[in-house]
C-alpha positions in Angstrom: -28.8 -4.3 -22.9 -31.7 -2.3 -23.2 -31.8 2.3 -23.0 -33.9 3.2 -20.4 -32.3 6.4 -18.6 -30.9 9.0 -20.8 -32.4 9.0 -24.5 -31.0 6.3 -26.7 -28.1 5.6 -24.3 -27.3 2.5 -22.8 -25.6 1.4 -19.8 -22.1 -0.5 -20.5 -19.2 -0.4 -17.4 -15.6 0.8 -19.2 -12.1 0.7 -17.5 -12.4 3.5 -14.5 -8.9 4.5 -13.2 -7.3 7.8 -12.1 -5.9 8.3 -16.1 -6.6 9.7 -19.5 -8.9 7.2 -21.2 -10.4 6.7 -24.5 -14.3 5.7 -25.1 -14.6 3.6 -27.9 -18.0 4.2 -29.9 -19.9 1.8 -31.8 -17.7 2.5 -35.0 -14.6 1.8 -33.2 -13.3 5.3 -33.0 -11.6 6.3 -30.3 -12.6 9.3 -28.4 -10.6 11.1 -25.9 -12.2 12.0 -22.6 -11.2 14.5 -19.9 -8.6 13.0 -16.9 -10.8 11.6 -14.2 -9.7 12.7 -10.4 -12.5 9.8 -8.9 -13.0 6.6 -10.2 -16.8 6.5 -11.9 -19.0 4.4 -13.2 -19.8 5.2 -16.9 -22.6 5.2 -19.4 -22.0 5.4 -23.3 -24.1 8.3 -24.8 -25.0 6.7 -28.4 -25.6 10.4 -29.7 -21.8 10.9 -29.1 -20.0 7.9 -29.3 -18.9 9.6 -25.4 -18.9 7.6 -22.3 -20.6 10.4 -19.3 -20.0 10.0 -15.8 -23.1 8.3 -14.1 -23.7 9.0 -10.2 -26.1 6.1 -9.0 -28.8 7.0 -7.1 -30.1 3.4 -6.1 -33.3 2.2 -4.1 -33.1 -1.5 -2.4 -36.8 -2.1 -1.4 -39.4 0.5 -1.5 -41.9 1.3 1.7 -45.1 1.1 0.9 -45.3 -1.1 -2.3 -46.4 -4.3 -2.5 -43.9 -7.3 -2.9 -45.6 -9.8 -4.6 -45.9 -12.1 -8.2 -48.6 -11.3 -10.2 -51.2 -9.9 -10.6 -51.3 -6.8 -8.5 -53.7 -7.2 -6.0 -55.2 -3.4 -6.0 -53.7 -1.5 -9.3 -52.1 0.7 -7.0 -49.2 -0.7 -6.8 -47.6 0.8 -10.3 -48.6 4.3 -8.9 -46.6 4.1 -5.8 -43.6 2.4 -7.8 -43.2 5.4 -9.7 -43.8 7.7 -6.8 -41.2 6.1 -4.7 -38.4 6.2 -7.5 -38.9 9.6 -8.8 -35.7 10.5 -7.8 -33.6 7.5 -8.0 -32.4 6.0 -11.6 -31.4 2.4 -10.4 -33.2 -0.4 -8.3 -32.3 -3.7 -6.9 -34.8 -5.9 -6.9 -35.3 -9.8 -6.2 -35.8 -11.3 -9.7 -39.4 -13.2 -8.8 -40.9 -9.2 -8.1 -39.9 -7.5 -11.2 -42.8 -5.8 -13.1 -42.8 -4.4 -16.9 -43.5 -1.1 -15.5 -40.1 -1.0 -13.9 -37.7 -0.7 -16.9 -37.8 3.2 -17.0 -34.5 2.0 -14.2 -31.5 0.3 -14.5 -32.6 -2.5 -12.3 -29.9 -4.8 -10.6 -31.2 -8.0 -9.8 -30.9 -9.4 -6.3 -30.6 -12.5 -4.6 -31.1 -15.0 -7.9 -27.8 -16.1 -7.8 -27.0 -16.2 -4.1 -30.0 -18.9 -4.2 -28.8 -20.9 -7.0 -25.9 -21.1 -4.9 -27.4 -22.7 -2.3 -29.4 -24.9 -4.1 -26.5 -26.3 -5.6 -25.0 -27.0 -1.9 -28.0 -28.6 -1.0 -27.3 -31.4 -3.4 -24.0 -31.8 -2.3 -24.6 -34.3 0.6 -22.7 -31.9 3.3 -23.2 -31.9 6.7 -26.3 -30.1 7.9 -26.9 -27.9 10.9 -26.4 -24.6 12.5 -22.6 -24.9 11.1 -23.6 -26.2 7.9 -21.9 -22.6 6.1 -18.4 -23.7 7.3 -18.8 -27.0 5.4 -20.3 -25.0 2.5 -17.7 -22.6 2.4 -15.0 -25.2 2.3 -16.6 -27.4 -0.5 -17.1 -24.2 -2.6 -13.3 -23.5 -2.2 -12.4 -26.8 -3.5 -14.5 -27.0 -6.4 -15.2 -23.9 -7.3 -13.7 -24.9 -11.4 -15.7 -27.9 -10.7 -17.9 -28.3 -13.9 -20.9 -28.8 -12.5 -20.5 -25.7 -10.3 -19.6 -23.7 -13.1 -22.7 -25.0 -15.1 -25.1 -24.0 -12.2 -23.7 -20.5 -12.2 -24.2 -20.4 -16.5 -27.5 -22.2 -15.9 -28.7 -18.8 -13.5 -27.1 -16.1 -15.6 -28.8 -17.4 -18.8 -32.1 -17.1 -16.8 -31.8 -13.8 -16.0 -30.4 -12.8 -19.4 -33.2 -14.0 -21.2 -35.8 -13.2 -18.3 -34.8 -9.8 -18.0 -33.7 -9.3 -22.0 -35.8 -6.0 -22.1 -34.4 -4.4 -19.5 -31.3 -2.6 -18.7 -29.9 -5.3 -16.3 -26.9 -5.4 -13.8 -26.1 -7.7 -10.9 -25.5 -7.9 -7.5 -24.5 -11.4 -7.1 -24.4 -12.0 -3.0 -25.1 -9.7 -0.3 -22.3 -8.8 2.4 -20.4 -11.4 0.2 -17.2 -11.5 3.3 -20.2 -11.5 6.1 -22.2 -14.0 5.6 -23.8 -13.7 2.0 -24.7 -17.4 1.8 -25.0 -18.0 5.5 -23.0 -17.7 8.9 -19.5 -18.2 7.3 -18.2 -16.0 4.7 -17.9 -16.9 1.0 -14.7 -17.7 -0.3 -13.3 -14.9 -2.9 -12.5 -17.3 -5.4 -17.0 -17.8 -5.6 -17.3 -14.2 -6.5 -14.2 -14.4 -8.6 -15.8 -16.9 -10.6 -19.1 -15.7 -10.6 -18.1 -12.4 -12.7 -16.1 -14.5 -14.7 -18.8 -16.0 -15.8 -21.2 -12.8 -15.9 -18.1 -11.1 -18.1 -18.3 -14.4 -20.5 -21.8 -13.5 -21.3 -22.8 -9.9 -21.4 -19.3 -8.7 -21.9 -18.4 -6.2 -18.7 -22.1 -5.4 -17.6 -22.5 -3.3 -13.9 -21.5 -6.3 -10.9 -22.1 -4.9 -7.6 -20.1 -6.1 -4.6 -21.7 -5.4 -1.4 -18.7 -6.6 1.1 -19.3 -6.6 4.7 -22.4 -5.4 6.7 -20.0 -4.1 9.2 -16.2 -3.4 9.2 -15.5 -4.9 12.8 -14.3 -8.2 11.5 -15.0 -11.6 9.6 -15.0 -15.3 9.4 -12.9 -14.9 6.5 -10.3 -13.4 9.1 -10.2 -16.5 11.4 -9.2 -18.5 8.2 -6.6 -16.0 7.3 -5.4 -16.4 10.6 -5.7 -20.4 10.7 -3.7 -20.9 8.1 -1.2 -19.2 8.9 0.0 -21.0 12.1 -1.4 -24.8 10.8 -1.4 -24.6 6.9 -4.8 -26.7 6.2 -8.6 -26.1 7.4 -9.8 -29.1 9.4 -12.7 -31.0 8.1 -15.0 -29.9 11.0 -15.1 -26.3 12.7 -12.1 -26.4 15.3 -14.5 -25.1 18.3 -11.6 -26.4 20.4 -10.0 -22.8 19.8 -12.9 -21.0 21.1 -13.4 -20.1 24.8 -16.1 -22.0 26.5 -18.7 -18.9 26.6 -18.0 -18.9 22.6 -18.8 -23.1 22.4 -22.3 -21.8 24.7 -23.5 -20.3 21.7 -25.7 -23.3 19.8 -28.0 -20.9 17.8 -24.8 -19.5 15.8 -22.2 -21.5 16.5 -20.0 -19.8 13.8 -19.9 -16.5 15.6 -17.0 -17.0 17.8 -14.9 -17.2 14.5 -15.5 -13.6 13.8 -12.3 -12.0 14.4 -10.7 -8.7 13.0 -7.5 -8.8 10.9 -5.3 -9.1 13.9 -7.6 -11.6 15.7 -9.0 -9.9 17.9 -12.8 -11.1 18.4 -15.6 -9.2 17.1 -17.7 -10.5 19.6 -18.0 -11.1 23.8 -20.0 -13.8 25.2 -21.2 -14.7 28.4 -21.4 -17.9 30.3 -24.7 -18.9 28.4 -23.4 -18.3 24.8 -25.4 -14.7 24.8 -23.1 -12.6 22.6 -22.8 -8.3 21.8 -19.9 -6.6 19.8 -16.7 -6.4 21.6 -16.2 -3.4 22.9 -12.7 -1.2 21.9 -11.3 1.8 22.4 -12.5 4.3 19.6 -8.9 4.9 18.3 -8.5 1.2 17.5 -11.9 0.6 16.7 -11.1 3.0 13.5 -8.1 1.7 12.8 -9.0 -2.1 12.6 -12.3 -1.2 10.8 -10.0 0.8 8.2 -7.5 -2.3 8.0 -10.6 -4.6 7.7 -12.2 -3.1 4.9 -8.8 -2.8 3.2 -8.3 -6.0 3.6 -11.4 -7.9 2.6 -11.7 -5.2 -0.6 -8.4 -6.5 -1.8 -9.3 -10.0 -1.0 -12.6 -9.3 -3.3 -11.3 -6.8 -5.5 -11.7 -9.7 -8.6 -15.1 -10.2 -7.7 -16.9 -7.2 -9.2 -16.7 -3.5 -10.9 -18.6 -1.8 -7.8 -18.0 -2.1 -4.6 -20.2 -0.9 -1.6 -20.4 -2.1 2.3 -23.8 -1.3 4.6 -22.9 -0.4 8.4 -26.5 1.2 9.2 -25.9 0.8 13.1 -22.2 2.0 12.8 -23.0 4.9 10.8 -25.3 6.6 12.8 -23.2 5.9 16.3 -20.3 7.7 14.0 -20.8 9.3 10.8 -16.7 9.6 10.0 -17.0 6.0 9.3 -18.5 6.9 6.1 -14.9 8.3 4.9 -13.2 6.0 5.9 -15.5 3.1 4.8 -14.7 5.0 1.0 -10.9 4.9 1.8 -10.6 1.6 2.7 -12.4 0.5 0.3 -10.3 2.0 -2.5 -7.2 1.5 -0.8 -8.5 -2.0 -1.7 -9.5 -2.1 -4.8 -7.5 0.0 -6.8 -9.4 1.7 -9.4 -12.8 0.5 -9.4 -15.6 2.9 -8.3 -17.4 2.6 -4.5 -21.3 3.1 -3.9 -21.8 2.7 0.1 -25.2 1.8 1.4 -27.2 4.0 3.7 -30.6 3.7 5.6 -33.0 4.7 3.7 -36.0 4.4 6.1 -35.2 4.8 10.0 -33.8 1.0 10.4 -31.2 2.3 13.0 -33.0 5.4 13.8 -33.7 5.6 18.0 -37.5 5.7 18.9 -37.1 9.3 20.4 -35.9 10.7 17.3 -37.8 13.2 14.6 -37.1 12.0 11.0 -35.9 14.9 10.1 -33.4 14.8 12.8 -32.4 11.2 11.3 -32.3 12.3 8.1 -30.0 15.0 8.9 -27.4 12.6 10.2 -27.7 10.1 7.4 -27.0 13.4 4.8 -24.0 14.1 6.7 -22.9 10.3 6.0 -23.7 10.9 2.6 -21.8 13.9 1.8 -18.9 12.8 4.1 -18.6 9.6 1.7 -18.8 11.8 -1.2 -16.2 14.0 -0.1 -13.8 11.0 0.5 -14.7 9.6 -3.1 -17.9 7.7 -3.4 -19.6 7.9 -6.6 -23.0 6.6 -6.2 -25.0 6.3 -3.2 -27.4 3.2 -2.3 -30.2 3.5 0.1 -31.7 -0.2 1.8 -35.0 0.7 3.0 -36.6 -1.3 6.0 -40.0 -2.4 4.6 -41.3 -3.1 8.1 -41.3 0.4 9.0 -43.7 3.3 8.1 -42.8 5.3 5.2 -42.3 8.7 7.0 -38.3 8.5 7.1 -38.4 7.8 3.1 -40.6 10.5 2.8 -38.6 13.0 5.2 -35.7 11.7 3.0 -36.6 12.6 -0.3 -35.5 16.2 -0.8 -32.4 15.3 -0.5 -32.5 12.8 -3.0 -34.2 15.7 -5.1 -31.0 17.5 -3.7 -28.8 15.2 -5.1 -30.4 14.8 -8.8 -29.9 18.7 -8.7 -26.3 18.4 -7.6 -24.6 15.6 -9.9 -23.2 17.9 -12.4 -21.3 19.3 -9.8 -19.8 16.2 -8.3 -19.3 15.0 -12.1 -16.1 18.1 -11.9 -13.3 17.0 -11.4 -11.8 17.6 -8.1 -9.0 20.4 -7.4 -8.7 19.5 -4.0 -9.3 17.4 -1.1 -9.2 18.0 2.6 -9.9 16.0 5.5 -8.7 17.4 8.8 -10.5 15.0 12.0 -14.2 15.8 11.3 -13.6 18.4 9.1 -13.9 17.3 5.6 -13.4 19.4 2.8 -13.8 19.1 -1.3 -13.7 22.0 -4.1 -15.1 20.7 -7.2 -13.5 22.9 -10.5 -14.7 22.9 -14.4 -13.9 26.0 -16.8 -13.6 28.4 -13.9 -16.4 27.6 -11.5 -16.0 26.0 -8.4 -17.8 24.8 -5.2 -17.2 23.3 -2.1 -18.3 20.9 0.1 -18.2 20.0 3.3 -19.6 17.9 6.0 -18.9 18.4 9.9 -19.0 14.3 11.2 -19.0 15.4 14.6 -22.2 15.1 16.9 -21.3 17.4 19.8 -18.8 19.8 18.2 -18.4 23.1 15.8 -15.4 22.8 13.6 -14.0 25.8 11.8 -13.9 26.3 8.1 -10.6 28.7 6.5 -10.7 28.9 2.7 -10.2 31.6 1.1 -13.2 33.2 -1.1 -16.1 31.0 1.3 -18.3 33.3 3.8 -18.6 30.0 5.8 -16.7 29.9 9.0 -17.9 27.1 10.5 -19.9 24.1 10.2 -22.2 23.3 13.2 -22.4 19.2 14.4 -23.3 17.4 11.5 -24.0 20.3 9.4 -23.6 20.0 5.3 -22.1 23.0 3.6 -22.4 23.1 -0.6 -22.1 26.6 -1.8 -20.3 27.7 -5.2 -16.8 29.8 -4.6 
């Protein structure tokens, strides 16, 4: 793998857990490093044989540029590349869009892999249709050691290896992977367990990003959980006979009516014509079965990746807390691998009435509340089909957070998180600081800690002040 961030370093993910560790440099020297109290990605300095802490700042599309192959149509296009990522140091990017110009980032390639999946289900004679994924997901589960399989999935990793060999290049290997990464029906864990089995086999342990779910309300993979519990086997064919008849209406995604939480309750209602929304729960159990959810699916995945992340764009914004408890469900989970969540990086769930700078507001509160509860990286999916002018309204806090990651780099002396109230002091060699983030819309919480000025935090307010 190629340097491109910091001097002559290069990018190479080592074992993160909540222990001492040792960095090994190239000599094979060990070298001790300081007890880690969050789990990070890390990134060898070459200088010091040292592995450094690395805080991701990552951009998945980029308003305003031009998606296309080459040539660029205007020569503008490089300009506003490097505009846009001035204050992020990673991209994901769809493999057929990647220009020269964009090595100066650690780019993680999107999608690539995904499609070789489903080109290789395409030539599997399945059944086709609107519930073709449920046939897909069931042949994958079978012969996922199958040779042929496991040659398609070499055959796409050596393309990207020696497409992208002069850049510093990680993978994300299928969006909302437990959703609906290759379809309507989730993909079985034992896909993405392969798939970085085979990534490990040929770059070693590079960076393989796990985006889970694209909400935390429930999953295919939950109905089979459930399935198989009371009847052992999946039939051949989806059993719509379990679903109500407003479920069996639904002909345009037939699949939905399987989405279920981990206790089986439904993730959606449907009326008599198959027309569906999210079921509706009391708050209370909405948290607790989208904590048990993520849990869940992150332990069911946890073999699948080094980084894990979820997107909830709509859920976040309705209520920010689900930011912390996203990152602790998450790494209740996985154990000790490091979590990046995704926000919205350019007003996809923002309401029509609202100022960008009142959007942006919200979305730093998210931000800092996943911090507080852990996160080590932050991910922003911008909507390309909106203006520019909530990515723009966005980017001092980026700048913000470039000034800032020294800080969350100390380790953390303590940790508090009373209801909306969430509360982290950062220590190194006698400084300190504190953060805080206020996750309630309507209400001031206090603040008591001794040595802070700061009483309160207003709704959604971020406090970040040295002690």
């Amino acid at each position: 793998m190629t340097s491109i961030l910091i001097g002559t370093m290069f990018f190479v993910f080592l074992s993160l857990s909540c222990v001492d560790k040792e960095i090994v440099d190239d000599n094979s020297k060990p070298k001790p490093v300081e007890k880690d109290t969050e789990n990070w990605v890390y990134r060898k300095n070459n200088l010091t044989g040292r592995g450094e802490k690395f805080f991701g700042i990552v951009h998945y599309n980029l308003p305003g540029y031009n998606y296309h192959r080459n040539p660029d149509p205007d020569g503008n296009n490089e300009t506003i590349y490097k505009v846009k990522t001035t204050y992020c140091n990673t991209i994901i990017m769809d493999d057929k869009f990647v220009k020269p110009y964009m090595n100066d980032k650690i780019l993680i390639i999107n999608n690539y892999l995904r499609y070789k999946i489903q080109v290789y289900l395409s030539n599997q004679n399945l059944p086709e249709g609107s519930d073709k994924d449920y046939y897909g997901a069931q042949f994958l589960k079978e012969n996922v050691n199958n040779v042929n399989f496991v040659y398609a999935l070499d055959d796409a990793i050596d393309v990207l290896i020696n497409k992208f060999k002069n850049f510093d290049m990680e993978y994300n290997t299928i969006d909302e992977i437990a959703l609906g990464g290759l379809g309507n029906y989730f993909t079985p864990p034992a896909v993405g367990n392969k798939l970085y089995d085979r990534i490990k086999l040929k770059e070693g342990d590079p960076l393989v990003l796990v985006d889970l779910l694209g909400h935390g309300r429930g999953s295919t993979y939950f109905f089979e959980q459930n399935y198989l519990k009371e009847y052992g086997t999946m039939p051949k064919d989806p059993p719509y006979n379990i679903l109500s008849d407003e479920a069996r209406a639904n002909k345009m995604i037939p699949l939905l009516g399987f989405s279920q939480a981990y206790d089986g309750t439904p993730v959606y209602n449907f009326d008599k014509n198959g027309n569906y929304t999210y079921n509706n729960i009391d708050f209370e159990s909405y948290k607790k079965n989208w904590y048990e959810n993520v849990k869940q699916i992150a332990s069911a995945y946890r073999n699948s990746g080094n980084l894990f992340s979820l997107n909830a764009y709509n859920d976040f914004y309705k209520y920010p807390i689900l930011s912390g408890i996203t990152v602790d469900a998450i790494k209740a989970g996985v154990g000790d691998k490091p979590v990046w969540l995704y926000f919205d990086g350019n007003g996809y769930s923002k309401p029509a009435s609202m100022s960008a700078n009142e959007y942006v507001k919200i979305v730093k509160c998210q931000i800092y509340t996943s911090i507080i509860h852990g996160a080590t990286g932050v991910l922003f999916w911008n909507d390309t089909s909106k203006a520019p002018y909530v990515f723009d309204a966005l980017t001092p806090m980026l700048k913000e957070l470039n000034e800032n990651v020294d800080i969350f780099y100390m380790n953390t002396a303590e940790t508090s998180i009373v209801n909306d109230l969430h509360i982290m002091i950062k220590e190194n060699k006698g400084e300190k600081y504190i953060i805080a983030s206020n996750t309630s819309k309507t209400k001031s919480v206090t603040i008591n800690i001794p040595n802070v000025n700061k009483k309160s935090l207003a709704p959604l307010e971020v406090y970040f002040s040295g002690i």
